[in-house]
C-alpha positions as CSV (number, residue, x, y, z in Angstrom):
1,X,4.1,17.3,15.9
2,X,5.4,17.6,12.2
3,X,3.8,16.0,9.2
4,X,6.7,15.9,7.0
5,X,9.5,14.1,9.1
6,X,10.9,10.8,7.8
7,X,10.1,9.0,11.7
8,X,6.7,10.3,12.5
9,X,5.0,10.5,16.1
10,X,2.5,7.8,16.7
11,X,-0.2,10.2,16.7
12,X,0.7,10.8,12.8
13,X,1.5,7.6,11.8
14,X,-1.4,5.8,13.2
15,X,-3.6,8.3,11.3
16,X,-3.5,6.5,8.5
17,X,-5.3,3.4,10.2
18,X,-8.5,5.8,11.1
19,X,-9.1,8.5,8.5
20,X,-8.2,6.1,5.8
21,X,-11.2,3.7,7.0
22,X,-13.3,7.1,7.5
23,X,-12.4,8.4,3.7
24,X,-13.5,5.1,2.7
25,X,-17.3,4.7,4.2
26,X,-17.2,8.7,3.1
27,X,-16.5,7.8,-0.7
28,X,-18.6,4.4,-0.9
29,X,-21.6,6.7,0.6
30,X,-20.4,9.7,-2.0
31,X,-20.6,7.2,-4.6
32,X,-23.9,5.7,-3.4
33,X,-25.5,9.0,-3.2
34,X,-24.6,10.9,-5.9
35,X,-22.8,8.0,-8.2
36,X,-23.6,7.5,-12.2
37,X,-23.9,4.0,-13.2
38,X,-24.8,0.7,-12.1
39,X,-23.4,-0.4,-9.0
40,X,-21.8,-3.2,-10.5
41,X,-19.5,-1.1,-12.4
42,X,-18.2,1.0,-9.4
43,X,-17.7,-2.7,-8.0
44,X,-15.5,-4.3,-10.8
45,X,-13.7,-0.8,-11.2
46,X,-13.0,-0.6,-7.1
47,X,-11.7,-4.3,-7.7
48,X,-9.3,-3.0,-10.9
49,X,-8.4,0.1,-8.5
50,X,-7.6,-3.0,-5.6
51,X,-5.7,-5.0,-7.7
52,X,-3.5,-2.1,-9.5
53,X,-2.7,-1.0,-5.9
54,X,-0.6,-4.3,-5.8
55,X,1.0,-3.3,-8.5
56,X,2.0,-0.1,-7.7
57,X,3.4,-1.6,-4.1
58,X,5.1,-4.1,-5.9
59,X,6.9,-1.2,-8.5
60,X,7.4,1.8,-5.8
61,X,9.1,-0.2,-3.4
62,X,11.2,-2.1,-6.0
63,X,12.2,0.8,-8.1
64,X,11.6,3.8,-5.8
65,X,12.4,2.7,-2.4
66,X,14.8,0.6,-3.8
67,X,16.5,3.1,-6.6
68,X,15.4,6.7,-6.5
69,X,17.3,9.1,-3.7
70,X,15.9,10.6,-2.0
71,X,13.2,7.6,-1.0
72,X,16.2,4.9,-1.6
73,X,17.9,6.5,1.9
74,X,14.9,6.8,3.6
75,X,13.9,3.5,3.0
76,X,17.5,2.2,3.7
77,X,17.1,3.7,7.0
78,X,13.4,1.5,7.5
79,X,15.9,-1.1,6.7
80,X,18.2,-0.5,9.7
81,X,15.3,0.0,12.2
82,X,12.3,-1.6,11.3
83,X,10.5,-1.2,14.8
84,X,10.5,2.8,14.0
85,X,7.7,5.0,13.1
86,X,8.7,5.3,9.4
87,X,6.4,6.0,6.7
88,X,4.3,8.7,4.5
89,X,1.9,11.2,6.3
90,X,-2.0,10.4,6.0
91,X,-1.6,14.0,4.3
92,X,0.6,13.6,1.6
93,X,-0.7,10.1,0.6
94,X,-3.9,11.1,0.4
95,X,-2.8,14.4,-1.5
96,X,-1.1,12.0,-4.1
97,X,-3.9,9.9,-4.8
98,X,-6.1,12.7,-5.5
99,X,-3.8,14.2,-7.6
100,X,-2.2,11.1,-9.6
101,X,-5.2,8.9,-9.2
102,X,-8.4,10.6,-9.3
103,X,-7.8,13.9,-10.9
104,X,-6.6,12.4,-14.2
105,X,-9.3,9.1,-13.9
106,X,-11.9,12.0,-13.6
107,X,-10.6,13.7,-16.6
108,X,-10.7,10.8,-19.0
109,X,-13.7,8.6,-17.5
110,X,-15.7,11.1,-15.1
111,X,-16.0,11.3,-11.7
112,X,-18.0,8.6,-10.2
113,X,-15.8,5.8,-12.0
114,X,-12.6,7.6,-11.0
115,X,-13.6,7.8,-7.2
116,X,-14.5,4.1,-7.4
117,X,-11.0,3.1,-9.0
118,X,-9.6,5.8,-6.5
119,X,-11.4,3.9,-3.6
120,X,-10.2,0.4,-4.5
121,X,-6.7,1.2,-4.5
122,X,-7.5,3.1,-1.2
123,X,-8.4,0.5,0.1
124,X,-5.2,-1.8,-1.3
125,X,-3.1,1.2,0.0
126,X,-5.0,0.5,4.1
127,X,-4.2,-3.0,3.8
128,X,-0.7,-2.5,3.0
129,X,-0.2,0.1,5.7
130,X,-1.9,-2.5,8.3
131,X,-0.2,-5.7,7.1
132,X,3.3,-3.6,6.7
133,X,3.1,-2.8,10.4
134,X,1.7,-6.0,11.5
135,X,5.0,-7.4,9.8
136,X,7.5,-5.5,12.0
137,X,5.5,-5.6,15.3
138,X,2.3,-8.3,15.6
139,X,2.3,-11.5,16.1
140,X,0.9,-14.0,13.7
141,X,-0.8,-17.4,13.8
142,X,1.8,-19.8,12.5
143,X,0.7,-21.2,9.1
144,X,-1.7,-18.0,8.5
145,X,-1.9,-15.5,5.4
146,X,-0.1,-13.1,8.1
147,X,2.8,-15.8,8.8
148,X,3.6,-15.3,5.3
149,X,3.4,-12.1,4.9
150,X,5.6,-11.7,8.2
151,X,8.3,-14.2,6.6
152,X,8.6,-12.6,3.1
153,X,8.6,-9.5,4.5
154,X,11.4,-10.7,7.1
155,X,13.1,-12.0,3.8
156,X,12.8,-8.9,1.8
157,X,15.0,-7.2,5.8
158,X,17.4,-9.5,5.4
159,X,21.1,-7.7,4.2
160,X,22.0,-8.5,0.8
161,X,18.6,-9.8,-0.2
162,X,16.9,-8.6,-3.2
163,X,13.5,-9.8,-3.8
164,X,10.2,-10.1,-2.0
165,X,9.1,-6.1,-2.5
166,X,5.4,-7.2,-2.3
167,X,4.1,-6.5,1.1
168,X,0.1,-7.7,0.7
169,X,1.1,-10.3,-1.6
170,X,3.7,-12.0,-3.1
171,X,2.2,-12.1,-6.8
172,X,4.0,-9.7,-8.5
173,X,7.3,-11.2,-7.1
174,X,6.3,-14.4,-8.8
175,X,5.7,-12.7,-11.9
176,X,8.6,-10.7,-12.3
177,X,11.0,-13.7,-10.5
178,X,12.0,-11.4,-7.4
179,X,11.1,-14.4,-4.8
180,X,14.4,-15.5,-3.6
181,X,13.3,-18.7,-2.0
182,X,15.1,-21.8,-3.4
183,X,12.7,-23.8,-5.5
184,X,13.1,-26.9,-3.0
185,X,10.9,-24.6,-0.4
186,X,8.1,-23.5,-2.5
C-alpha cells in the first residue's frame, strides 16, 4: 500500500473520511481544553477558516488542477476516469495544512486562533472530499443540495467545458463568472 501514488487503494483514500472527522473532535477538545479566548471567537474564526476553504477549492482546482503540471495531468487523468481512486493522501493534506495554514496563523495571531481557523477549513476540506466522491459515485435525491452538486460537478466532466471548479458550492463560480449554464436555466 503506498501513500504517494496518484490512484490510491481504498484503504488510503477512504482515510480521509475517518481521521479527518477524528482530527476534528481532537482539535475542538484541544481548543476547549487548553484554548485562549472566548469561545465565540474560535467560532467566528472556524467559520472564516470554513468559508476561505471554498475559496481555496474554488482557486486550486481552477488554477492548479487546471494550469500547473504536474497537478494539471493528474487531474486530467481524474477527468478520463472519474470512478477511480484519485486524490491526495490523508498524510500529505494534513502535512500541508499544518504547514501553510496553521504554522504561519500561529506565528502572526497565536495558537489557539490559528488551530481554530485551521479547524474550519478542515472541516470545509472533509466536506469537499465527501461531496466530491458522492458526485462520481452516490446517488442523490432529485432536487436536493447533492443533485446540484452532482450536476455542476457533471458539468465541470464534460469535454471542452470550462467552468463550474467549485465542488461544495457554486459561489465562487458566480463570482468570478465560471458557471457555464445559459442564463435561460438559472
Amino acid at each position: 500500500m503506498t501513500l504517494f501514488k496518484l490512484e490510491q487503494h481504498p484503504a488510503v483514500y477512504f482515510a480521509d473520511f475517518v481521521l479527518y472527522p477524528v482530527a476534528i473532535l481532537a482539535g475542538v477538545s484541544l481548543l476547549a481544553w487548553r484554548g485562549q479566548g472566548p469561545i465565540w471567537a474560535w467560532l467566528l474564526v472556524a467559520a472564516l477558516g470554513f468559508f476561505a476553504w471554498s475559496f481555496i477549492e474554488y482557486a486550486m482546482h481552477r488554477f492548479v488542477f487546471h494550469g500547473v503540471q504536474p497537478f494539471k495531468r493528474w487531474h486530467d487523468e481524474h477527468h478520463r476516469r472519474p470512478f477511480a481512486l484519485i486524490g491526495s493522501s490523508t498524510l500529505v493534506s494534513m502535512a500541508l495544512f499544518a504547514g501553510l495554514i496553521f504554522w504561519p496563523l500561529s506565528l502572526l495571531v497565536g495558537a489557539s486562533i490559528a488551530g481554530a481557523a485551521t479547524l474550519g477549513v478542515i472541516v470545509g476540506y472533509l466536506l469537499y472530499v465527501v461531496v466530491h466522491h458522492a458526485t462520481h459515485h452516490w446517488k442523490a435525491r432529485p432536487g436536493s443540495w447533492m443533485a446540484a452538486r452532482k450536476q455542476d460537478h457533471a458539468r465541470h466532466h464534460m469535454p471542452g467545458v470550462e467552468g463550474w471548479y467549485g465542488v461544495t458550492t457554486p459561489f465562487w463560480d458566480h463570482v468570478f463568472s465560471t458557471d457555464t449554464r445559459p442564463a435561460n436555466r438559472r
